[in-house]
C-alpha positions as CSV (number, residue, x, y, z in Angstrom):
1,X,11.9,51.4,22.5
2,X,15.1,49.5,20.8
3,X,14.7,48.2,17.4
4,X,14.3,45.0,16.1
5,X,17.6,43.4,14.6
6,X,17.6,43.5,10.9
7,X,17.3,39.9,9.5
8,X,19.6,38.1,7.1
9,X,18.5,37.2,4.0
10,X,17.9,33.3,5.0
11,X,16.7,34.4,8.2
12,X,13.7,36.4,6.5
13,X,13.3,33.2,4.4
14,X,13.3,31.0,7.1
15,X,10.6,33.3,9.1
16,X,7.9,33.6,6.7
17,X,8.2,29.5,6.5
18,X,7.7,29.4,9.7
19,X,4.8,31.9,9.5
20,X,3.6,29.7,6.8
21,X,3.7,26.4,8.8
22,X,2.2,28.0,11.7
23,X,-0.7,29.3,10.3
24,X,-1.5,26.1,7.9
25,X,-0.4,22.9,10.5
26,X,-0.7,24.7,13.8
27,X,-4.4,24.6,13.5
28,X,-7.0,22.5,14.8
29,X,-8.4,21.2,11.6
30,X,-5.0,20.3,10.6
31,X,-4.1,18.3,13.2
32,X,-7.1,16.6,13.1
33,X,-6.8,15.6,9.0
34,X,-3.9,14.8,8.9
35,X,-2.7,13.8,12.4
36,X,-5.1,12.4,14.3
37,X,-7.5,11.2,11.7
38,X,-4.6,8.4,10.6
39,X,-4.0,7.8,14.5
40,X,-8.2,7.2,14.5
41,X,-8.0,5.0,11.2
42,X,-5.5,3.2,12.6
43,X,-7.4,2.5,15.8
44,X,-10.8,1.4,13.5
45,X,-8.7,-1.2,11.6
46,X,-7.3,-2.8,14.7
47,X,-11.0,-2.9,16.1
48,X,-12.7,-3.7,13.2
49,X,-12.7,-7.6,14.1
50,X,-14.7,-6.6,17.2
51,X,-16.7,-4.4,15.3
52,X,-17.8,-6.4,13.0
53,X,-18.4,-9.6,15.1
54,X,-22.1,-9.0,15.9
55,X,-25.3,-10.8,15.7
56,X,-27.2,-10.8,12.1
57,X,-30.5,-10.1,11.9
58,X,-33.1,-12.9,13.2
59,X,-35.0,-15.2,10.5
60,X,-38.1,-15.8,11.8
61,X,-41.2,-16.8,9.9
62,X,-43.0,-19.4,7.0
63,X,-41.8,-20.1,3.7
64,X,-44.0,-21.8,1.2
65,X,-42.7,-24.1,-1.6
66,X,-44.5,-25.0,-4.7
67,X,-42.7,-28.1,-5.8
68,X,-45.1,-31.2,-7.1
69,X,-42.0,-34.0,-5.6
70,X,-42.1,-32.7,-2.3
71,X,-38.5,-33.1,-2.3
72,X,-36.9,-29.6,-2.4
73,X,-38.5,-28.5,1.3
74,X,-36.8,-31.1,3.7
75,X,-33.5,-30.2,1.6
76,X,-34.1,-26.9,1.7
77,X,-34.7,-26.8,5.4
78,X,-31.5,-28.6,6.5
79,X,-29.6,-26.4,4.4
80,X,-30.6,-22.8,5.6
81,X,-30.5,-24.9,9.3
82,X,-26.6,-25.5,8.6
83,X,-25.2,-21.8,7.9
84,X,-22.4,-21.7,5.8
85,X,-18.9,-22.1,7.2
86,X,-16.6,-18.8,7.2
87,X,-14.5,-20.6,4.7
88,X,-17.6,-21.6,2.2
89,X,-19.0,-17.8,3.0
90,X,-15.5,-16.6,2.2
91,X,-15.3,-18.7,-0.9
92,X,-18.9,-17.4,-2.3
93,X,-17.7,-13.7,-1.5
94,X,-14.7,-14.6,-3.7
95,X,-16.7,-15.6,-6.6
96,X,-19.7,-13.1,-6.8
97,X,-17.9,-10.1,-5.1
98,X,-20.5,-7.4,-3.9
99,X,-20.1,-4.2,-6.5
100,X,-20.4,-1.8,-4.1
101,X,-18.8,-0.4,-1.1
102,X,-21.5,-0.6,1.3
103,X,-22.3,-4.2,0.3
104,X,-19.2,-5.4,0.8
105,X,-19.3,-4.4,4.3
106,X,-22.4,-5.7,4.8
107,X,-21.3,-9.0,3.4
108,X,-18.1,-8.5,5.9
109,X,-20.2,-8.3,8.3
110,X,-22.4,-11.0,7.5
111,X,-19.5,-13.4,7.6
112,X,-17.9,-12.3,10.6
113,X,-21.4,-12.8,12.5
114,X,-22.0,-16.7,11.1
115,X,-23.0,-19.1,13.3
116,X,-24.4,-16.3,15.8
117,X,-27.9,-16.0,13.5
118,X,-31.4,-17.0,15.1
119,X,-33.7,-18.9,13.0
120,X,-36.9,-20.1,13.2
121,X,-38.2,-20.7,9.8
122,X,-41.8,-23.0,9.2
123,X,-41.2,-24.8,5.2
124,X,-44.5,-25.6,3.7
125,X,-44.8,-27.4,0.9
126,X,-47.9,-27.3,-1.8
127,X,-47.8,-29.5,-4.8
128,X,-51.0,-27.7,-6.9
129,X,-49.7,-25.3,-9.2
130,X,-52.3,-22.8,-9.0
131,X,-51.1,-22.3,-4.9
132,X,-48.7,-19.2,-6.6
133,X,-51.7,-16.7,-6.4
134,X,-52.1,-18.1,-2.9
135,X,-48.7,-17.6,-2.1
136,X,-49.0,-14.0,-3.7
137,X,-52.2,-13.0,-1.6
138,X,-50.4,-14.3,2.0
139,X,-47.5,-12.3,0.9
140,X,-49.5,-9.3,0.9
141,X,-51.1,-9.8,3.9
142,X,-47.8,-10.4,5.6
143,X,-49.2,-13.8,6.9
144,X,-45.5,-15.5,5.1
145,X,-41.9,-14.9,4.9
146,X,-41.2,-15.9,1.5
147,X,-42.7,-18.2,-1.4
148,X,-41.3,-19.8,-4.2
149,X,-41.9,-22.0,-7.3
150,X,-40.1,-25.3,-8.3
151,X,-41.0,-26.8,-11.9
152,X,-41.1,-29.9,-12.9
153,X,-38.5,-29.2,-15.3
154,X,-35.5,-27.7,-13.1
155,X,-35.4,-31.0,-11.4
156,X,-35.1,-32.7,-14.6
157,X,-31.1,-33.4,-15.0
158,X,-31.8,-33.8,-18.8
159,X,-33.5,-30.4,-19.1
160,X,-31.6,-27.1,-19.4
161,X,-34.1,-25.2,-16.8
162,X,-31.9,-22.3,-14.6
163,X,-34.3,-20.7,-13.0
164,X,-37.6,-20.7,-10.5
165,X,-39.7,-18.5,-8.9
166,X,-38.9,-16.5,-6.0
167,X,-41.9,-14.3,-4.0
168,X,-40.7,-11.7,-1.4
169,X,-42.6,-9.4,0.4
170,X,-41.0,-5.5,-0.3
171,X,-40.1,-5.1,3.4
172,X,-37.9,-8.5,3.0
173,X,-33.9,-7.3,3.9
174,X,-31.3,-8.5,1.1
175,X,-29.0,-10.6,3.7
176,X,-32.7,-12.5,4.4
177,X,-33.1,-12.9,0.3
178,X,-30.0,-14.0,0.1
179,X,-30.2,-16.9,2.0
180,X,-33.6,-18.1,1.2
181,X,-31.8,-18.2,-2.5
182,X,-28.7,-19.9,-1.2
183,X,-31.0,-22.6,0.5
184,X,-33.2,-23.1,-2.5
185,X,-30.8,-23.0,-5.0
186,X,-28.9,-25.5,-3.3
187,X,-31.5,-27.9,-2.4
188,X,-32.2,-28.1,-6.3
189,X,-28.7,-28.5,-7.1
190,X,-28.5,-31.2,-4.8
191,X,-31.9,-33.0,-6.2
192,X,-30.4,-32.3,-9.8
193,X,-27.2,-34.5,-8.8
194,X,-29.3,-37.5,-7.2
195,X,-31.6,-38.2,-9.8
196,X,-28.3,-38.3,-12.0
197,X,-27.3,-40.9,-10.3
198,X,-24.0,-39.4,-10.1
199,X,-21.2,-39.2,-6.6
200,X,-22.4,-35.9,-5.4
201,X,-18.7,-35.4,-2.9
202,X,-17.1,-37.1,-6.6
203,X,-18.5,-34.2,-8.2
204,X,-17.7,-31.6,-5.9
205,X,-14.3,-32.6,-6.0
206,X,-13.9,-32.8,-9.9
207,X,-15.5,-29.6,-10.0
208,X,-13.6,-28.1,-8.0
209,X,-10.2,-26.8,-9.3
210,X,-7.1,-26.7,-6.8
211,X,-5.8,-23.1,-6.3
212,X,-1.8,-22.3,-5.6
213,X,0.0,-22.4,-2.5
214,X,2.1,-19.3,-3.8
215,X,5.3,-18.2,-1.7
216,X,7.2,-15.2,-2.8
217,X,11.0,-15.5,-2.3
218,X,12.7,-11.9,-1.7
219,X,16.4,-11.6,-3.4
220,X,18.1,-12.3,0.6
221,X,16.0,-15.5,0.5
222,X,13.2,-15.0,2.5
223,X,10.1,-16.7,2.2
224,X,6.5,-15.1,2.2
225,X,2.9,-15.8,1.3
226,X,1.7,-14.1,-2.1
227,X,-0.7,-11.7,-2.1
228,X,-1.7,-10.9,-5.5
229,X,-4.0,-7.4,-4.6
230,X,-1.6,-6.5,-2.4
231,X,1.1,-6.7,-5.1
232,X,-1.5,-4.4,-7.3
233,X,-2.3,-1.9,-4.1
234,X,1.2,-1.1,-2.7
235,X,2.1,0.6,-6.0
236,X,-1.1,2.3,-6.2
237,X,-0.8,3.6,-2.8
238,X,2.9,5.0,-3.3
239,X,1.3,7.5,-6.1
240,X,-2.0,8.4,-4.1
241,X,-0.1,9.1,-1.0
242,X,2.4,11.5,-3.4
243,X,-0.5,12.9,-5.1
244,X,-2.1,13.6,-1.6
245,X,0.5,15.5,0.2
246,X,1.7,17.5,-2.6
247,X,-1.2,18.5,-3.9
248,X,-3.5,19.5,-0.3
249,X,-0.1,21.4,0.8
250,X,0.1,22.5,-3.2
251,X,-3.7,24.1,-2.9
252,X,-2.8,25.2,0.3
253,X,-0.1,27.4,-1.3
254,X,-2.4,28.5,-4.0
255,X,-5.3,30.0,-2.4
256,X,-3.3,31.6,0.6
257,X,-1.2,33.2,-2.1
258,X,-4.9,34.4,-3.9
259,X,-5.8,35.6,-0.2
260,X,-2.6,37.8,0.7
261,X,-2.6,39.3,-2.7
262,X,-6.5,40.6,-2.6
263,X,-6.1,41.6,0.5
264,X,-3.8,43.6,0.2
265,X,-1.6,41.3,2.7
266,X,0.8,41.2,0.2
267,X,2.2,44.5,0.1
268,X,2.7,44.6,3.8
269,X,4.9,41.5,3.4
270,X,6.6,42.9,0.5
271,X,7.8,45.7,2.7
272,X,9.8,43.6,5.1
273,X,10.6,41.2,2.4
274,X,11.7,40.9,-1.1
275,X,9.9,38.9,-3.8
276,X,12.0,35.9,-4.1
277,X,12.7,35.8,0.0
278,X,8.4,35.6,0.4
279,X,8.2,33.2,-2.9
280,X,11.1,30.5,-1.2
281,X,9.5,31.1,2.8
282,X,6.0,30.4,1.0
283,X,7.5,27.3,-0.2
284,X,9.7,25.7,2.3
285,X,7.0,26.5,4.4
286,X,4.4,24.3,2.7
287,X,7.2,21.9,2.2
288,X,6.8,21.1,5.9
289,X,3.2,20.5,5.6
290,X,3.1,18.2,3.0
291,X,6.1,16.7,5.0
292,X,3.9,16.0,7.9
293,X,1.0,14.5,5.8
294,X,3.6,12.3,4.3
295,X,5.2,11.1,7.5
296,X,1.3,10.3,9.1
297,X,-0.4,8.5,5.8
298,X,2.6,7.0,4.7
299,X,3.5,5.4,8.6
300,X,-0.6,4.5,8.8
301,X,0.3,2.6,5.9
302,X,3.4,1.0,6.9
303,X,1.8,-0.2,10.3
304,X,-1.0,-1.3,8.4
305,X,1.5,-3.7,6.2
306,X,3.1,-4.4,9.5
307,X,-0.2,-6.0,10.9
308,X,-0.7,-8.6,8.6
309,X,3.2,-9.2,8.4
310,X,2.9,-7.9,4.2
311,X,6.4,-5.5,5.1
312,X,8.5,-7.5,2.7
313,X,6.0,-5.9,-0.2
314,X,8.2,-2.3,0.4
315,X,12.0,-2.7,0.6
316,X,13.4,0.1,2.0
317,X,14.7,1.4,-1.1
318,X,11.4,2.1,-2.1
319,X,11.1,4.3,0.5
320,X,14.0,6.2,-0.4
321,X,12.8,6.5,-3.7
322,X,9.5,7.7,-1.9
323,X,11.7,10.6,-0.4
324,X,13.2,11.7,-3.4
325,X,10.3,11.6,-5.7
326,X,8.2,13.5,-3.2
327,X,10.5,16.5,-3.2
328,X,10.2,16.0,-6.7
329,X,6.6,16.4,-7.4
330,X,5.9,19.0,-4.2
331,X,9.0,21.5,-6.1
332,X,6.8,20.9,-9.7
333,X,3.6,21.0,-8.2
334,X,4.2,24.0,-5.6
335,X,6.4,26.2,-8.1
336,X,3.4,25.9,-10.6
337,X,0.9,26.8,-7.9
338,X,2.7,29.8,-6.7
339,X,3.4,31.4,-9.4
340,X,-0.6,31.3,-10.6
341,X,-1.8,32.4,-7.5
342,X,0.5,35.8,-8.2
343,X,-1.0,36.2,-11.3
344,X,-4.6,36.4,-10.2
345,X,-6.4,37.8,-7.4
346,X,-9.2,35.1,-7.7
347,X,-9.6,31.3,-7.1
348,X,-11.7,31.2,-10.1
349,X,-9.3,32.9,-12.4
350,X,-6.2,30.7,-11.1
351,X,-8.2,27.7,-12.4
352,X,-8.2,28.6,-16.0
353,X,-4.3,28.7,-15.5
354,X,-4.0,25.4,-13.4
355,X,-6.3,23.4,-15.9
356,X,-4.1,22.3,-18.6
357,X,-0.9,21.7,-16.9
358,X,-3.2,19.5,-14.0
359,X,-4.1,17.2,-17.4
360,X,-0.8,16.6,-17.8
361,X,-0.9,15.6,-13.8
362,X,-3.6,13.2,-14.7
363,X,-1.8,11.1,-16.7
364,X,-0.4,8.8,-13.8
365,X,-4.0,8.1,-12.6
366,X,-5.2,7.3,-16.0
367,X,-2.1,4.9,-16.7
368,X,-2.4,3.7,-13.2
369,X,-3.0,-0.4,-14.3
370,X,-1.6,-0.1,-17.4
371,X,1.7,0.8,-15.9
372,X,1.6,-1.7,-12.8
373,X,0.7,-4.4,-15.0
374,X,4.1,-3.3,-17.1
375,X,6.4,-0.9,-15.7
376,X,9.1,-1.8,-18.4
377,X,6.9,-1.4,-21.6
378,X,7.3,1.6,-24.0
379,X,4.1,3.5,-22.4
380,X,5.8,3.3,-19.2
381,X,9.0,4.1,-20.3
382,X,8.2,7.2,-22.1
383,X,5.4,8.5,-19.4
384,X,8.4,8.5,-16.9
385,X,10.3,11.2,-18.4
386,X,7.2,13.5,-19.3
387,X,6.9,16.4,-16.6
388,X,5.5,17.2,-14.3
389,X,3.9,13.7,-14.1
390,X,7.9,12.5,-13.8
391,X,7.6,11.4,-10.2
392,X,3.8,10.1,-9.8
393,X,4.8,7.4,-13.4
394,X,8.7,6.6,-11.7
395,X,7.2,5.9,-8.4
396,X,4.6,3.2,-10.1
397,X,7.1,1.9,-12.0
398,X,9.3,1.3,-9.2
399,X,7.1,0.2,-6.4
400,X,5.3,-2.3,-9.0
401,X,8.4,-4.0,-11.1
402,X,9.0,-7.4,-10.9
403,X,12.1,-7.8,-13.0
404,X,14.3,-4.2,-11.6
405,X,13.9,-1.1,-14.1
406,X,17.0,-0.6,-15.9
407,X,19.6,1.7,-13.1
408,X,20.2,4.1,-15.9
409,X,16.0,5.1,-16.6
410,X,15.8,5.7,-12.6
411,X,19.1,7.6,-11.9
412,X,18.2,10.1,-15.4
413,X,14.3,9.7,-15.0
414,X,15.6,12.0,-11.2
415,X,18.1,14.0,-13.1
416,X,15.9,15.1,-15.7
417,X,12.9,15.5,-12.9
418,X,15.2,17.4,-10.6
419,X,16.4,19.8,-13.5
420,X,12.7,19.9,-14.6
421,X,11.4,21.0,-11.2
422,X,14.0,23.7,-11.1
423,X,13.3,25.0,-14.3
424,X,9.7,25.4,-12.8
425,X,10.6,27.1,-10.0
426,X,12.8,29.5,-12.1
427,X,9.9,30.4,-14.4
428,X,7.6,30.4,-11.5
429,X,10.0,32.9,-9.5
430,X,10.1,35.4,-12.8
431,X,6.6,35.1,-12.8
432,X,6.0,35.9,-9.0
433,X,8.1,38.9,-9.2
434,X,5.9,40.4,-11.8
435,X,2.2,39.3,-11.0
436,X,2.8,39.5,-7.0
437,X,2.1,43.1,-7.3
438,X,-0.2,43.1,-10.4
439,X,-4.2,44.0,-9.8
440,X,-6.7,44.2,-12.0
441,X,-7.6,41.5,-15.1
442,X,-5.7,38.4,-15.1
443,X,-3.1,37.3,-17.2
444,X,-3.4,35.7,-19.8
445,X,-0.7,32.4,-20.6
446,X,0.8,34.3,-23.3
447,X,1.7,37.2,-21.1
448,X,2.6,34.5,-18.4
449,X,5.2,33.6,-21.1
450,X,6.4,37.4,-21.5
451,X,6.8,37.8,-17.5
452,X,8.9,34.6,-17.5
453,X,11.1,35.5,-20.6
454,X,11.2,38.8,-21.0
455,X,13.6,40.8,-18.6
């Protein structure tokens, strides 16, 4: 049987990387995280339009009105008769946004489904005071949709009344709530003004304050519409979609590292291959996979821009900045990985070691809006030459600066980073060579230290 040829000492590197890639991305629950879930996002966001553009739930029933004028029902009717317009329903989503996640989509889809609601609501009015307990007892039988109570006083344009009475059965949904309040509320403001005596359109108009038209003019002259969250996301996004790929291919690196060495794995690799030719295959190899991450997320994102024509908010030299600061954190991030996963031969042990560097890799999300809200200011400044959180702070301060960052902060900010990331990987490549081999109790940092230092 011939022999294999013996392999150079790239050509072992380059083999184990492979070996590295392929068992990590050539998987199916790879490709489906990180390659076609953004090709699936993607698709949701073009159909959410469609998705969202169905019927609301019906309004069907009798509300009862306790209001001694008699003139809050036939206002109250027409109004919950005339649903909003998207641009009103837009306007009141602006001013009292939901707080959560899953009411915000409702309210989504609540606007994207006006004019499509049925409703068939009976308004009966009482003018006795004492019809509440009435209203109460046909509430528990189910007999009504809704009762409320009007004062006297919250009709008075004198008086300083705010609120009235409002009587829902428990099985009531919150969109149905909501209007009812809308239609109420309304039809009180609207009795309010008439008794004043004042212009109700006058008023509307004085009250309501014009808002800018705001175009954003890009240093080649081009003209674009201002998106103000947009201008607060992009920057955002540039550090999550970092912190994403270098940290799952990071993790990646760790436990497989934990897994080969208590397995004994290891030492079989070790006998085709030296220390520092597995540590560099181990890396480059992961290098690819956080590559691939980066390529999908950060082209979801890009088409995503694309779509609502917001491309202008990344200039291409962002990007490149992107590129360089990615290699950056995944050489910080993966060297510090590696050479903790040498030292210990359990996942629980390795996070002992891993905590208080990862505080330092906090940093970046905890300065997140004070930094976009000032990338030039001391705080920023200084937190972009602290590593490892170097790339995560420069990559914020770029992507959000409106006046440029000094040339001379950016080109040392990636000196200093690059020199720091190599340090790392020197330390972690002392490190690996000791504790690849090394059973038994972990480590501890100060004999970390030794293996790094001490020939």
């Amino acid at each position: 049987m011939p022999e294999r040829p013996q392999q150079s000492y790239f050509g072992k590197i380059f083999l184990i990387a492979w070996r590295e890639f392929r068992h990590t991305a050539l998987t199916k629950g790879f490709i489906f995280g990180a390659v076609a879930m953004p090709i699936l996002m993607f698709g949701v966001i073009g159909l959410m339009p469609a998705l969202l553009s169905k019927e609301v739930p019906a309004l069907v029933g009798t509300i009862v009105v306790v209001d001694p004028s008699g003139t809050i029902v036939p206002r109250a009717k027409a109004i919950l008769e005339k649903p909003p317009t998207a641009m009103e329903a837009m306007e009141e989503f602006a001013r009292n946004p939901p707080a959560d996640t899953g009411s915000q989509i409702n309210a989504a889809s609540e606007m994207a489904g006006i004019g499509s609601q049925k409703i068939e609501v009976t308004w009966r009015g009482e003018k006795a005071p004492g019809a509440v307990d009435g209203i109460k007892s046909e509430l528990k039988d189910g007999r009504i949709l809704a009762g409320a109570s009007i004062g006297a006083e919250l009709l008075d344009p004198s008086k300083d009344a705010k609120a009235f009475e409002l009587y829902i059965p428990s099985s009531l949904s919150p969109k149905h709530v909501k209007q009812i309040t809308r239609a109420l509320r309304q039809a009180v403001a609207d009795e309010r003004v008439a008794r004043s005596g004042v212009d109700k359109e006058l008023l509307s108009r004085l009250n309501n304050p014009p808002d800018p038209t705001t175009t954003r003019v890009s240093p080649k002259g081009t003209e674009a519409q201002e998106n103000t969250e947009l201008r607060f996301i992009v920057p955002g996004a540039f550090m999550f979609l970092l912190w994403i790929c270098v940290f799952t291919s990071a993790n990646y690196l760790l436990t497989t590292t934990i897994e080969e060495k208590s397995n004994k794995v290891m030492e079989v690799l070790l006998a085709a291959a030296s220390p520092m030719q597995l540590l560099a295959g181990k890396i480059l190899g992961y290098s690819m996979v956080s590559a691939v991450m980066l390529v999908m997320y950060g082209g979801l994102g890009l088409a995503g821009l694309s779509a609502v024509a917001m491309m202008d908010l990344v200039p291409p030299m962002h990007l490149v900045y992107l590129v360089i600061f990615f290699i950056m954190a995944y050489f910080m991030v993966s060297s510090m990985m590696a050479a903790v996963g040498s030292a210990v031969s359990d996942l629980r042990e390795a996070q002992s070691l891993v905590g208080p560097v990862m505080m330092l890799l906090i940093v970046p999300l905890m300065l997140w809006m004070p930094i976009i809200q000032n990338p030039n200011g001391p705080l920023a400044t200084i937190a972009g030459f602290v590593p490892p959180a170097i790339p995560f702070v420069m990559i914020l301060r770029l992507t959000a600066a409106t006046e440029p960052i000094p040339l001379w902060q950016t080109a040392l900010s990636i000196v200093w980073g690059f020199a720091c990331a190599f340090g790392m990987l020197w330390l972690a490549a002392r490190i690996f060579r000791v504790g690849v081999l090394m059973q038994g109790k972990p480590p501890t940092p100060r004999e970390l230290i030794k293996w790094a230092f001490v020939k």
